[in-house]
C-alpha positions as CSV (number, residue, x, y, z in Angstrom):
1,X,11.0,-4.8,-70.5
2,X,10.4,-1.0,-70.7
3,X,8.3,0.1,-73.9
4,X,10.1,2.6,-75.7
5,X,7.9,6.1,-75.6
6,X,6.2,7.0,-78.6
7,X,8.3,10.0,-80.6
8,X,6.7,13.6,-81.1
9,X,7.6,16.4,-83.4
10,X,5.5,20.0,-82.6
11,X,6.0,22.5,-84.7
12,X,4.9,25.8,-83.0
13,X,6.0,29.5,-82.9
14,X,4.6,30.1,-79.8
15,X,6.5,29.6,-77.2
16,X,4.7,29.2,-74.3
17,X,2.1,26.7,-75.9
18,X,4.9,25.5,-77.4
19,X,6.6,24.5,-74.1
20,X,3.1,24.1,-72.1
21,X,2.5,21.0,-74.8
22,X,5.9,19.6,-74.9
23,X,5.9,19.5,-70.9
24,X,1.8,18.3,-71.1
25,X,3.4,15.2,-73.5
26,X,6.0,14.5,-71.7
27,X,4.5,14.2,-68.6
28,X,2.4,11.6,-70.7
29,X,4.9,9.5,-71.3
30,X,6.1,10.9,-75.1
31,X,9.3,11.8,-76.5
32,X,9.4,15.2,-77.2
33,X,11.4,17.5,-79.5
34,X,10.2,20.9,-81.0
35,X,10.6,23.3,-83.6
36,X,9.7,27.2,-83.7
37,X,8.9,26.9,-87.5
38,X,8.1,24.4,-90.6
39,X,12.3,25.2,-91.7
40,X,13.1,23.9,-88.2
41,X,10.2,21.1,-88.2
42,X,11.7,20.0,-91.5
43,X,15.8,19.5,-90.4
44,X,14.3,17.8,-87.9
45,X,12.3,15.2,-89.5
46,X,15.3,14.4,-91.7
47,X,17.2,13.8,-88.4
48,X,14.3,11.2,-87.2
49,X,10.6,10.5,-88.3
50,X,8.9,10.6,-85.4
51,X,5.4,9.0,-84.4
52,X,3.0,11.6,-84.9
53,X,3.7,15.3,-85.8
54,X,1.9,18.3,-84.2
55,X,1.9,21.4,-86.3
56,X,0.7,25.4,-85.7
57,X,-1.1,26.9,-89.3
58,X,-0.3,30.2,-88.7
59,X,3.7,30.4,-88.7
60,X,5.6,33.0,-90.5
61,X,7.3,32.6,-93.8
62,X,6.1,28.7,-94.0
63,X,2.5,28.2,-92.9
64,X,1.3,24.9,-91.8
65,X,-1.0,24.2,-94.9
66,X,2.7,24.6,-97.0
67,X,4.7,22.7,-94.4
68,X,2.6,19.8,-94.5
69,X,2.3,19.8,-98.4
70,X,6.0,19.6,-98.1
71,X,5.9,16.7,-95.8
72,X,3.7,14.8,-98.2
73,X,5.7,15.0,-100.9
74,X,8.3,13.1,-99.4
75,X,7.6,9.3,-99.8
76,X,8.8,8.9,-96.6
77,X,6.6,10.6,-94.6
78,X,2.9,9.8,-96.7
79,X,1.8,7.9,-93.7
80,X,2.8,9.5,-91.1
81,X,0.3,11.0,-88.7
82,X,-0.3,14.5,-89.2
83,X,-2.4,16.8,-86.1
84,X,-2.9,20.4,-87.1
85,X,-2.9,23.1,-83.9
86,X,-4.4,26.3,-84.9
87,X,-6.9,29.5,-84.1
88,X,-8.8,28.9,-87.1
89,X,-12.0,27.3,-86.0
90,X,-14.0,27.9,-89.2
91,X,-15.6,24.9,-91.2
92,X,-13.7,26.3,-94.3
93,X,-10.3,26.3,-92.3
94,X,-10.9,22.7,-91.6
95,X,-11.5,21.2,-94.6
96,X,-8.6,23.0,-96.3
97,X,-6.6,21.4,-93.2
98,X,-7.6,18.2,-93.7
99,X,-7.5,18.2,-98.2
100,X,-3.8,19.4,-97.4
101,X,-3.4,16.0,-95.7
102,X,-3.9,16.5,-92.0
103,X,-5.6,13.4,-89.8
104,X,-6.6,15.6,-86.7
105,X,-7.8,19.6,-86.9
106,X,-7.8,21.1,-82.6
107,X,-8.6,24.5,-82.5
108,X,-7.1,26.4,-80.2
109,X,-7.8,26.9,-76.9
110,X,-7.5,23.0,-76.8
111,X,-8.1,20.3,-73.7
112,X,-4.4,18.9,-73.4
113,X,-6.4,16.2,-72.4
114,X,-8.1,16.0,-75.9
115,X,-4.7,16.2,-77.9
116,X,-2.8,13.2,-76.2
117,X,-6.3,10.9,-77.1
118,X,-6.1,12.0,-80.2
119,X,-1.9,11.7,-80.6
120,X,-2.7,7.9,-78.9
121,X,-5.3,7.1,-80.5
122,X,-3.7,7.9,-84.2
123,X,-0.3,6.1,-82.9
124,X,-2.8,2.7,-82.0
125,X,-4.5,3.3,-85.2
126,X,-0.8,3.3,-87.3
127,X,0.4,0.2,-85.4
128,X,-2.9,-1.7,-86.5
129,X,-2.3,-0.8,-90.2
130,X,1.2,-1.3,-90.5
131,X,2.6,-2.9,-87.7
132,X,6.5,-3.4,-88.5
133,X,8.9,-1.2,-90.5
134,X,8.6,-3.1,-93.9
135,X,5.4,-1.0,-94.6
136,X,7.2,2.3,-95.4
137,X,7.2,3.1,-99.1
138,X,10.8,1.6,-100.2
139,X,12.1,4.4,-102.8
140,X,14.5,1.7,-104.9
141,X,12.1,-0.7,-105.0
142,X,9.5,2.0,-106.7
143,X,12.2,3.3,-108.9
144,X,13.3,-0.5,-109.9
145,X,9.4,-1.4,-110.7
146,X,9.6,2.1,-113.2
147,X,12.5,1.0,-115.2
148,X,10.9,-2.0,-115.5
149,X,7.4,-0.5,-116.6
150,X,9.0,1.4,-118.9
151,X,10.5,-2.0,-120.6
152,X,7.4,-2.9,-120.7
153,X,6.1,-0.4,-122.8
154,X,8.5,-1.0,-125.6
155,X,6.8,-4.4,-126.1
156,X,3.3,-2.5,-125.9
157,X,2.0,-3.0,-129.2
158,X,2.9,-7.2,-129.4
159,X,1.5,-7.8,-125.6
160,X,-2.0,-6.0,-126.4
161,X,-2.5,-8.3,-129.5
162,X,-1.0,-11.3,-128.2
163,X,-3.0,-11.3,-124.8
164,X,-6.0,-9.4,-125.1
165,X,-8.9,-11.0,-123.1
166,X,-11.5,-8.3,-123.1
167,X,-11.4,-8.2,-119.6
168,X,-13.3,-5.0,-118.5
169,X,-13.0,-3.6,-115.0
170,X,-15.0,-0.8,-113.8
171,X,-13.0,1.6,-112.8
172,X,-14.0,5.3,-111.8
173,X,-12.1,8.5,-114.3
174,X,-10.0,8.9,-111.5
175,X,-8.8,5.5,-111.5
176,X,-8.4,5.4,-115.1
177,X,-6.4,8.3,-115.4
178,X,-3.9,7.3,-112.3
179,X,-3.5,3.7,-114.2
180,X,-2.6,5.5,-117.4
181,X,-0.1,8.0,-115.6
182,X,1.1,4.6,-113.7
183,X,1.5,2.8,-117.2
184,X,3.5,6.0,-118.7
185,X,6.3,5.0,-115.5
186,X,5.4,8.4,-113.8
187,X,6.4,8.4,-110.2
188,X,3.4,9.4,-107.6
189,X,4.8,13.0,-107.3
190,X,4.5,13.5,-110.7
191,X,0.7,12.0,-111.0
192,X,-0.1,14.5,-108.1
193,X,1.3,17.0,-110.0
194,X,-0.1,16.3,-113.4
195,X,-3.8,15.6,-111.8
196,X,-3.7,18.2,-109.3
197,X,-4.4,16.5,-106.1
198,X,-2.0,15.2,-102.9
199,X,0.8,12.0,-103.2
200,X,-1.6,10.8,-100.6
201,X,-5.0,10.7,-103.2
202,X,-2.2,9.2,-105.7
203,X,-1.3,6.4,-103.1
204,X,-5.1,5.7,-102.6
205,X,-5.7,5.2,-106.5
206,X,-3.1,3.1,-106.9
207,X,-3.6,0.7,-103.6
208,X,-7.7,0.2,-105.8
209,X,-6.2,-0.3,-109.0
210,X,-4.1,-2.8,-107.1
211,X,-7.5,-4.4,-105.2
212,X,-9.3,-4.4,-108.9
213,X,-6.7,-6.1,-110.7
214,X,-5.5,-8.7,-108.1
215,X,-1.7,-7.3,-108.8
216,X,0.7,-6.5,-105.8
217,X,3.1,-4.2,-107.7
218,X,3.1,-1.4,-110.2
219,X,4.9,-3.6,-112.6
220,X,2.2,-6.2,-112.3
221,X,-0.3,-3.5,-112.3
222,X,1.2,-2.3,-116.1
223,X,1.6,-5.7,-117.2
224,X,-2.0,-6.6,-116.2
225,X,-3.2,-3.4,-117.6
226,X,-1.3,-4.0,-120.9
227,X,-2.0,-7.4,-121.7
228,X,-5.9,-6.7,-121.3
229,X,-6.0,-3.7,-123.3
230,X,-6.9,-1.5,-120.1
231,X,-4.5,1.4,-120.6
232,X,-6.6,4.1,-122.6
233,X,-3.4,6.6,-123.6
């Protein structure tokens, strides 16, 4: 049976690298479909999420740096993999690219070569982490596990007096204040927003409060976090 190809969105305004790279990826094997800007890139990721998306930086109106922002904001897309294509080269240029959320930084003039090991190997890398469809963020499930944190808070006062071990757990500032933004039923947008960092940070904070308190959910995580006095607001 025929693998189905892996799925690419590219996101360029130039188009001849633009078609150069789609015919480059589909010569390897890779579904292909492009966009000549972050609007376009967007209507098309509502359309289908692809494997892996390739964007420019520099694009008018909507750089890269905001397009990707945009894509991390969207619960659906925190995992996806992100590779930035761009004429910046400097250090500075790179980090930025990679705090915004990126997983790959190619500066142009690029080995075509280079960019499908790098789409491949991020594919492979996806498949190993989360290997079947259940691992995408489910959005009723989150918003269930907030109504119910927020029932929990109403019973606040009588669970901390009732249950408190003294368990301590060493967690980093950080930490703490995700768990307390967590244990107020704020959704991860609105802990980016209120800490100034990425959904993606947010996501990693909560998956170690999760590891450090043996809980699987953010209900568990507030109930846990209640009953042993570990919620600081």
């Amino acid at each position: 049976m025929t693998e189905t190809p892996s799925k690419i969105l590219l996101v360029d305004d130039e188009p001849g690298l633009r078609e150069s790279v789609q015919a480059y990826l589909e010569d390897s094997d890779f579904q292909v479909r492009v966009a000549s800007n972050a609007k376009e890139g967007w209507e098309l990721l509502q359309q289908e999420i692809p494997n892996v998306l390739i964007s420019d930086i520099m694009m008018p109106q909507v750089d890269g740096y905001q397009f990707l922002k945009q894509v991390r904001e969207d619960v659906r897309f925190q995992a996806l993999p992100v590779v930035f294509l761009t004429a910046r080269g400097m250090t500075s240029d790179r980090i930025q690219g990679y705090q915004a959320g990126a997983d790959a930084y190619l500066p142009k003039p690029f080995d075509p070569e280079e960019l499908v090991a790098i789409v491949t190997s991020l594919i492979d890398r996806r498949a190993a982490q989360a290997p079947d469809a259940s691992a995408t963020p489910d959005i009723a499930t989150m918003a269930r596990q907030i109504e119910e944190i927020k029932a929990l808070l109403t019973q606040r006062g009588s669970m901390i007096k009732q249950n408190n071990s003294g368990i301590k757990i060493d967690f980093t500032p950080r930490e703490q204040d995700v768990l307390n933004l967590v244990a107020e039923g704020l959704m991860n947008k609105e802990i980016a927003s209120r800490l100034g960092t990425t959904v993606r940070n947010v996501e990693k904070y909560v998956s170690r409060l999760f590891g450090k308190t043996g809980t699987n959910s953010r209900t568990e995580l507030v109930r846990y976090a209640l009953e042993n006095g570990l919620v600081t607001t």
